[in-house]
C-alpha positions in Angstrom: -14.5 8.3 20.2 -15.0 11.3 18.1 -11.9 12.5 18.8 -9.9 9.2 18.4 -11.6 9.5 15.1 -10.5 12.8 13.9 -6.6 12.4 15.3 -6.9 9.1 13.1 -8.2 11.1 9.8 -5.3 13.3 10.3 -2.6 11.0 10.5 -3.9 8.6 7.6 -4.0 12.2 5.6 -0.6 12.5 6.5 0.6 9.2 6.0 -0.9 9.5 2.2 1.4 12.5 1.3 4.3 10.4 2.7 3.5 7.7 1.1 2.8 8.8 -2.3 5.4 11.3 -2.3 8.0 8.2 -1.6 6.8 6.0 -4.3 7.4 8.8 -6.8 11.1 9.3 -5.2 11.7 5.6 -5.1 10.9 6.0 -8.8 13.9 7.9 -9.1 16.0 6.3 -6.8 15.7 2.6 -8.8 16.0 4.8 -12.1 18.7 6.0 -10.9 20.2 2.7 -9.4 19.7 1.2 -12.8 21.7 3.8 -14.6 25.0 4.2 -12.5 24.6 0.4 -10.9 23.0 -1.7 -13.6 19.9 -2.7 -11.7 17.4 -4.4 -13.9 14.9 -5.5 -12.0 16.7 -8.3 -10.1 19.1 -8.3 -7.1 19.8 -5.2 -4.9 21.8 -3.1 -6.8 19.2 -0.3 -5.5 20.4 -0.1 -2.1 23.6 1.5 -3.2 21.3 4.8 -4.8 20.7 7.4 -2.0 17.6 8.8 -3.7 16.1 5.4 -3.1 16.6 5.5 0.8 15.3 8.9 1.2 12.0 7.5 -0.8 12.2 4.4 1.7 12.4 6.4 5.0 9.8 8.5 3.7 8.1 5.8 3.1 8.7 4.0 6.4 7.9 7.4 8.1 4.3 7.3 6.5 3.6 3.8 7.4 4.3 4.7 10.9 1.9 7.5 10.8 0.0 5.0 9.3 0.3 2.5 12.2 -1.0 5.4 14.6 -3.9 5.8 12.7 -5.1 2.6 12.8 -4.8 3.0 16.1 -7.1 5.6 16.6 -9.3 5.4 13.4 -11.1 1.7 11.9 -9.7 0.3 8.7 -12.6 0.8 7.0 -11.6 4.4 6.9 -7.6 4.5 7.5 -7.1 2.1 4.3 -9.4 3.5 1.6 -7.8 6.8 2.3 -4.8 5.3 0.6 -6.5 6.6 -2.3 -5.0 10.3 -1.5 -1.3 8.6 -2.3 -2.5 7.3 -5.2 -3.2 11.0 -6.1 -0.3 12.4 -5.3 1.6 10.0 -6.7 0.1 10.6 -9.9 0.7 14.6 -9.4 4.2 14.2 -8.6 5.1 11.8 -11.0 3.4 14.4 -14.1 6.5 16.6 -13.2 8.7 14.3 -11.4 9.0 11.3 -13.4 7.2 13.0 -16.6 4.2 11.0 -17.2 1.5 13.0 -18.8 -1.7 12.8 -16.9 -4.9 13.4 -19.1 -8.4 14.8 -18.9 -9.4 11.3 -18.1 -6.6 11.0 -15.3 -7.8 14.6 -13.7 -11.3 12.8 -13.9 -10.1 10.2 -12.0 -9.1 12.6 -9.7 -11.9 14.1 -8.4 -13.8 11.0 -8.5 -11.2 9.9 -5.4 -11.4 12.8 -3.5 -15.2 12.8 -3.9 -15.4 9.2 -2.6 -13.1 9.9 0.2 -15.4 12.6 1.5 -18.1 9.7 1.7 -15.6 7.5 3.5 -14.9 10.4 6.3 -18.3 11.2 6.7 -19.8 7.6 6.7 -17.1 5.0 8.0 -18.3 2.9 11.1 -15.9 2.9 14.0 -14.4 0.0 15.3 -15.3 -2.6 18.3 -14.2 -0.9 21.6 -11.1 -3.0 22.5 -9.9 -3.1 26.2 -6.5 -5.4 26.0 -4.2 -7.1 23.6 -5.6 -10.6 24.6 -9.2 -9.2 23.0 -7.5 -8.5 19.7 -5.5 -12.4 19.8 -9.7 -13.6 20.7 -10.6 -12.7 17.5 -7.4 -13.6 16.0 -7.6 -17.4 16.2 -11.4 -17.6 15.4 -12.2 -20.7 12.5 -12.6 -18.4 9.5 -10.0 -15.6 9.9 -8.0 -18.6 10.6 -8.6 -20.4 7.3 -8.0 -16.9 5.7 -4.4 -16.1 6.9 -4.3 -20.0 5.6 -5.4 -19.1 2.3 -2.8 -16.3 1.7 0.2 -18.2 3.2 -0.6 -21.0 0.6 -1.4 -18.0 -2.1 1.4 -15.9 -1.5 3.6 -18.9 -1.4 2.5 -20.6 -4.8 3.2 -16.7 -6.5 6.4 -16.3 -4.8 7.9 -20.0 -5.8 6.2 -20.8 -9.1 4.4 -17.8 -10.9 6.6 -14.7 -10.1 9.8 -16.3 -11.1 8.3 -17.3 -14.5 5.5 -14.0 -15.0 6.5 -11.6 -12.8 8.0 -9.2 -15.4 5.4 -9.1 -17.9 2.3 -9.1 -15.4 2.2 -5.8 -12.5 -0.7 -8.2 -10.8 1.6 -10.9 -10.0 3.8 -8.9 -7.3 1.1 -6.8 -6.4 -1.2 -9.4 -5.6 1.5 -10.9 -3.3 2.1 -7.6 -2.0 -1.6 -6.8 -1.1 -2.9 -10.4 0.1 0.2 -10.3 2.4 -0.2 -6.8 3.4 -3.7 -7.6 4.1 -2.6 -9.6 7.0 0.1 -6.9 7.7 -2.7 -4.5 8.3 -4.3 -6.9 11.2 -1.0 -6.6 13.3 -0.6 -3.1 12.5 -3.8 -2.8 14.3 -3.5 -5.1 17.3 0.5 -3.3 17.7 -1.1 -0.3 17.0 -3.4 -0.5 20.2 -0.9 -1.8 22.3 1.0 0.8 22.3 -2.4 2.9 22.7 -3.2 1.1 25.6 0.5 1.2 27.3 1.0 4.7 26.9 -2.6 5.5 28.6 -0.8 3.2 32.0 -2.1 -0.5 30.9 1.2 -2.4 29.9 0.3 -5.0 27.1 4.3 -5.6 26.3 3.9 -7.8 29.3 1.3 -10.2 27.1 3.3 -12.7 24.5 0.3 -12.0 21.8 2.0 -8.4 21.7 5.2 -10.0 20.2 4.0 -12.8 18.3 1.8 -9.2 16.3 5.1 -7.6 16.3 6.9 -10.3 14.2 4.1 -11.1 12.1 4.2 -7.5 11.3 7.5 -7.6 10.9 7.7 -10.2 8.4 4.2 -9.0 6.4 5.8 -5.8 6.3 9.7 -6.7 4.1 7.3 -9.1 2.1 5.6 -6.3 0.9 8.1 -3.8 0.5 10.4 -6.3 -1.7 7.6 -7.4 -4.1 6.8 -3.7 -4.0 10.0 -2.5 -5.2 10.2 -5.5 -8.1 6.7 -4.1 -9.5 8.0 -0.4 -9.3 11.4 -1.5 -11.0 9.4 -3.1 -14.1 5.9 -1.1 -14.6 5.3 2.5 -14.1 5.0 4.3 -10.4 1.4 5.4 -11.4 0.2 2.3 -12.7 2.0 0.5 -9.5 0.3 2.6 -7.3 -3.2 2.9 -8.7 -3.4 -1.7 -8.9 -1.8 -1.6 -5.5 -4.2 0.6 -3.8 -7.5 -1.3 -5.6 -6.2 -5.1 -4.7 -4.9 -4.0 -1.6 -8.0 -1.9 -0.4 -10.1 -4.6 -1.5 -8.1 -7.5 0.3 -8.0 -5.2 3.7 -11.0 -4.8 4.4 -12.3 -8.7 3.3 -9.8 -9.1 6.4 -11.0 -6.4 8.4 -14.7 -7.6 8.1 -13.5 -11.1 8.7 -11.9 -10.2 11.5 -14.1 -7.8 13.5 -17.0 -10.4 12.1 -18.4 -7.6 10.3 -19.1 -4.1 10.1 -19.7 -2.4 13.6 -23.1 -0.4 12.3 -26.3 -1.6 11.7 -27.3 2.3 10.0 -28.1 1.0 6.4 -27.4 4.8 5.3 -23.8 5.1 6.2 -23.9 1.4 4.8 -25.2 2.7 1.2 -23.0 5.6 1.7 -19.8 3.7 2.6 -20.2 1.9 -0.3 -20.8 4.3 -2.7 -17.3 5.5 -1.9 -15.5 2.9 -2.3 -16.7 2.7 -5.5 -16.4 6.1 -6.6 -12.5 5.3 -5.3 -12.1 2.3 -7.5 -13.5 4.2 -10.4 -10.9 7.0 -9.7 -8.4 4.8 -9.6 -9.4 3.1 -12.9 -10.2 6.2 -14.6 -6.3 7.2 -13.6 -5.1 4.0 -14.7 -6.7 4.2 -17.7 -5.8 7.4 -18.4 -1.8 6.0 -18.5 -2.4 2.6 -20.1 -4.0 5.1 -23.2 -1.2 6.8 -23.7 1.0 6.1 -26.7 3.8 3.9 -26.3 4.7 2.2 -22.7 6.6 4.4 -20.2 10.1 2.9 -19.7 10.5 0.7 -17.0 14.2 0.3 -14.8 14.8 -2.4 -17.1 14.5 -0.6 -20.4 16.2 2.8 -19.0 19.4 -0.1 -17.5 19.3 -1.5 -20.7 19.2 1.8 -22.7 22.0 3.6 -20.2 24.2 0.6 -21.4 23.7 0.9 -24.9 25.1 4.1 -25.2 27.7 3.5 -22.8 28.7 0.7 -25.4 28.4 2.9 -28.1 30.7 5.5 -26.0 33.0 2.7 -25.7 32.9 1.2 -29.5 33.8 5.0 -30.5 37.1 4.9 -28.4 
């Protein structure tokens, strides 16, 4: 177990530096989409920029080593650590994408990094789990059930009637879709996650129809996220992005995950108190760094503005001819 544990850590460690270092370069890739292409927001003019599919296979390569982890390590660690992209993203973007990060940001910081200590040292591990069939067990009980019912009709009523009409002028409106969804995204990441586990250690789970039915609602969980993703990173700033994603995603994981496993596997009130007290030293972070943008002067440009600006002076360029 306390190895499991440990090979977990590292990969979710991992999977953070992927991951934040591809939002910054996706940055750049839909920048760049929206200057040569005229991407503004809408449509998928960014799939013909290069620099965006090295930031999504970068991407996909850290959610992979993010599927391991889960595999190995509980949620209640693996997905707080999400805080680490958050930091990275915000490092990378200061010089990348050249948004100034503040006393207050570098405050923000520390505070993550000194929360995820607490998470290491203090998360609970998870319910041992012998076969595929366990995981569908606890799958189809009353209340997780009514949840994955609530975000269907949730997710559905922001994609159809909110997003359309809001999206653009509110970064919660695709990232709520994107983190309920994901929330649910994270459950078959898990249950896939330890199939694999458990087939490469001689039990064969692919042989169980519960493994696939996981495997598509991953699959579908997953491009739901990763297109309202990419709208929010077109129209808002990568740092802001990031930082409300990993809160209102964190927050809506492990709601699941505790609904799920039926609650916390510990009954030690001390790592409890601890566990706690880092996640909310992480949300503090990740405010204090959100703040620490919002403050600045004047709002970063989004793809829109930069498609719209690159146009302007290409009219201009034009009118002069």
């Amino acid at each position: 177990m306390v190895d499991d544990k440990f090979i977990g850590l590292a990969l979710a460690v991992l999977a953070s530096v992927a991951i934040g270092s591809s939002y910054v370069i996706t940055k750049k890739g839909l920048i760049h989409a929206a200057e040569k292409y005229g991407f503004d927001g809408e449509g998928f003019e960014y799939l013909r920029s290069p620099v965006w599919w090295c930031g999504t296979i970068i991407l996909v390569s850290g959610e992979l080593m993010n599927t391991a982890a889960y595999a190995f390590a509980p949620a209640v660690l693996v997905t707080p650590l999400g805080a680490l992209s958050v930091l990275i993203g915000a490092l990378l973007g200061t010089y990348f994408l050249k948004e100034n990060m503040q006393v207050l940001g570098r405050l923000g910081c520390a505070t993550c990094l000194l929360g995820s200590v607490l998470l290491v040292l203090h998360a609970p591990g998870d319910r041992d789990i012998q076969t595929i069939e366990e995981i569908l067990h606890l799958a189809i009980q009353p209340l997780f059930i009514i949840y994955c019912v609530f975000v269907t009709s949730f997710s559905s009523f922001m994609i159809y009637k909110v997003a359309p009409r809001k999206g653009r002028t509110n970064p919660m409106i695709y990232i709520s879709i994107c983190s309920t969804v994901g929330s649910i995204s994270v459950m078959s990441v898990k249950a896939f996650g330890i199939a694999v586990k458990l087939t490469f250690a001689g039990d064969n789970q692919f042989t169980h129809a519960s493994t696939y039915v996981f495997t598509l609602v991953l699959v579908v969980t997953t491009l739901t996220q990763m297109n309202y993703l990419n709208k929010a990173m077109g129209e808002f700033p990568a740092s802001l992005v990031n930082a409300l994603y990993y809160v209102a995603f964190t927050t809506c994981t492990l709601t699941a995950s505790i609904i799920f496993y039926q609650g916390l596997n510990t009954s030690d009130w001390t790592s409890i108190i601890s566990m706690i007290c880092g996640f909310l030293l992480n949300f503090t972070g990740i405010s204090l760094l959100t703040l620490s943008k919002t403050a600045q002067e004047g709002r970063p440009e989004s793809v829109r503005d930069v498609s719209l600006r690159s146009f302007d002076m290409s009219r201009g360029r034009y009118d002069r001819v």
